[in-house]
Structure formats: C-alpha cells, structure tokens
N, C-alpha and C positions, 0 to 999 in steps of 0.2 A: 816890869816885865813879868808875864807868866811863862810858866814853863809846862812843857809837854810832859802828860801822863800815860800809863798805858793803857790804850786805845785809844789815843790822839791821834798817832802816826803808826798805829801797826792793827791788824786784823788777828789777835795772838789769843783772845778769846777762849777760843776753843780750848789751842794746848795747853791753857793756864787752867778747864775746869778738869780736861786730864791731869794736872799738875795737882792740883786739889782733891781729885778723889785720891790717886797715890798718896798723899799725906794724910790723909785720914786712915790709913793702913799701919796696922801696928811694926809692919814690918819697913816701913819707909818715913815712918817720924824722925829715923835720926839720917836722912841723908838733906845733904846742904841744899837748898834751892838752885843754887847752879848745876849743883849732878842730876837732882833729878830734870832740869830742863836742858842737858846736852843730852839726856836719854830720849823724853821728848820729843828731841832735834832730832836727834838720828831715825829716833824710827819716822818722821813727816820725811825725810832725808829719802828714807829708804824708799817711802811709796810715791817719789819723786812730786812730792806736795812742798817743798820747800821752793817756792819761788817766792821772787821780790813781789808777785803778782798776789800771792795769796800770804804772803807776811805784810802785805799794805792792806789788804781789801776782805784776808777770812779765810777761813776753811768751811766745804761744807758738811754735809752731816754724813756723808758717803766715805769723804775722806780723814775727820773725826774718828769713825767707826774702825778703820782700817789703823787709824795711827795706836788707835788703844789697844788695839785686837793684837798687833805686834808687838807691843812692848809688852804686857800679859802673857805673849809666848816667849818671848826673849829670854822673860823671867820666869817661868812657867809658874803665874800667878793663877790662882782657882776663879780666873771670873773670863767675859765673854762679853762684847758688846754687841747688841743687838739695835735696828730698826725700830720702832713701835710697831710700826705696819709689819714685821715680820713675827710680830709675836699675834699666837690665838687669843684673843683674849674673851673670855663670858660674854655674853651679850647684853646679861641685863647690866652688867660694870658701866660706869663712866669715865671720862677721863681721870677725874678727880681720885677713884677709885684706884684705875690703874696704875696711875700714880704712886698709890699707896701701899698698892701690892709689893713695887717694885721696891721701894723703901722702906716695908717692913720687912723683905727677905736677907734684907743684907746687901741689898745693890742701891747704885743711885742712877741720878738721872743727866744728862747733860742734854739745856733743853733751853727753850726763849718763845719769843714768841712766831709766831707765822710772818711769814718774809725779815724776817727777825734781822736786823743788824747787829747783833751781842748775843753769846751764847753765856748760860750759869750754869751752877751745879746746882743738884738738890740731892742731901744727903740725908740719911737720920742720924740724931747725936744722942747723947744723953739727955739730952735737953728737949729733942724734937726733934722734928725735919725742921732744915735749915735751907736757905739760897744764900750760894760761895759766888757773889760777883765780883772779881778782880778787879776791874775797876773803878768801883765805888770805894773813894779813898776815905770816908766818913766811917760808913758801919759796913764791912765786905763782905760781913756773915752776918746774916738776919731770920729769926723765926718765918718760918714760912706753912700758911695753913695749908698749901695744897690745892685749894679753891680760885686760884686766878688761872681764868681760864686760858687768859691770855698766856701763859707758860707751859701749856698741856698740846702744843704745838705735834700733830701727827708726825716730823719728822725727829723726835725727841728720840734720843741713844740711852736705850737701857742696859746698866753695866752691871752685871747680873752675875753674882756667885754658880757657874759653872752645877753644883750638887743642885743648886734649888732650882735651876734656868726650868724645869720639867716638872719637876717637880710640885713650884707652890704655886708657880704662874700661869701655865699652860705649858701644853705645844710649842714650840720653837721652830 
C-alpha cells in the first residue's frame, strides 16, 4: 500500500511556502510547525479562503498575497507581499533579473510556474538562492540558479522587507 503525501489530497502549497519563508526568519526558527501553521490557518481563516474547496484544489496568488499580508500585520513583521505585476520594474531587467533583485534584498519569492499546479519558495541562504518545495520528499531544498524560466511566472508574490520594497527595487 502507499500512502498519501502532502499534495496528494490537499492544495496547502501555498501556505506551506508561507510557512517556509517564516522559518527562515530569525525570529520564527523556534516556533513548532504546528503554531506556525494554526497562524497560517487563521489568517486563510480570516480572508474567508479556508474552504474544503481551496484546501483540496490551491489557493491563488490574490489570496496567497492577502494571507501573508495578514500575518505580517498581525505580527507587525518589516515585510509586505507584493504582485510582480504590481512592482515597477527597469526595463532593460528580465525576469531572471528580477528575480534576483528581489532575493538579494532580503525578500523571497513564492512562485511556479504559469498555470502552475504547485506553488515554491525561493529564498537566498548562505549558500545561495534556494527552491523550498514541500512536497518533494527526496531533497525539499535545492540550489536554485534563477534561470528557469519556467518559475518566473508574472503572477509570482514578492515578499519584500518593507525599508527596501522602494528603495532597491522600484516603485511599488
């Protein structure tokens, strides 16, 4: 018999690369994975995105933006999620670029590809920029160069340190 993993039966993606960028925050490395995923809950809870409808099937990148945005205020944490499409970005930049900007600031990305069925992260570590997919039970965290373009998806959510949102990347 096999057994179900996560994203067999649930659409939880999303709140799992929310769930992963908080961890990556010096200020949330010691809380248990279950606290930070009742906080999570409550805020999808709040923007009334907690259906059997979207805990089977996904959340999209409107309602992503919205769940980060809240728990960031809850806590009143220094970051801000952003659109791509709602950021200015230079023109001679690419995506690749963009990308890059947004990960050398101190923010990350939560992102896949177009028409995407699975949302990641993309962080910088010490090591590099990394992709956080929760469901890949093998290696979850992998070097990531930034150049698939297939992950540079125009609805990708920039989670963006609040001081630099204006500052390193553009207009907002």
């Amino acid at each position: 018999m096999s057994a179900f993993q996560q994203g067999n039966a649930d659409g939880l993606c999303g709140l799992y690369s929310i769930l992963n960028f908080l961890k990556s925050l010096s200020d949330w490395r010691s809380e248990t994975p279950e606290g930070a995923m009742k906080i999570v809950l409550e805020a999808a809870q709040s923007e009334g995105a907690l259906t059997p409808e979207k805990i089977t099937g996904g959340f999209c990148s409107d309602e992503l933006q919205r769940i980060a945005n809240r728990v960031f205020a809850r806590f009143r944490m220094p970051y801000r999620a952003y659109h791509f499409e709602e950021i200015e970005w230079r023109e001679e930049d690419d995506a690749y670029q963009n990308h890059h900007q947004v990960l050398d600031s101190g923010g990350a990305i939560i992102g896949g590809r177009d028409g995407r069925e699975h949302w990641v992260l993309f962080r910088r570590t010490v090591d590099g920029p990394v992709l956080v997919n929760s469901a890949d039970q093998k290696q979850p965290t992998r070097a990531f160069n930034g150049r698939l373009k297939s992950h540079c998806s125009s609805d990708s959510i920039a989670l963006l340190p609040i001081t630099r949102a204006t500052v390193e990347i553009g207009q907002v």
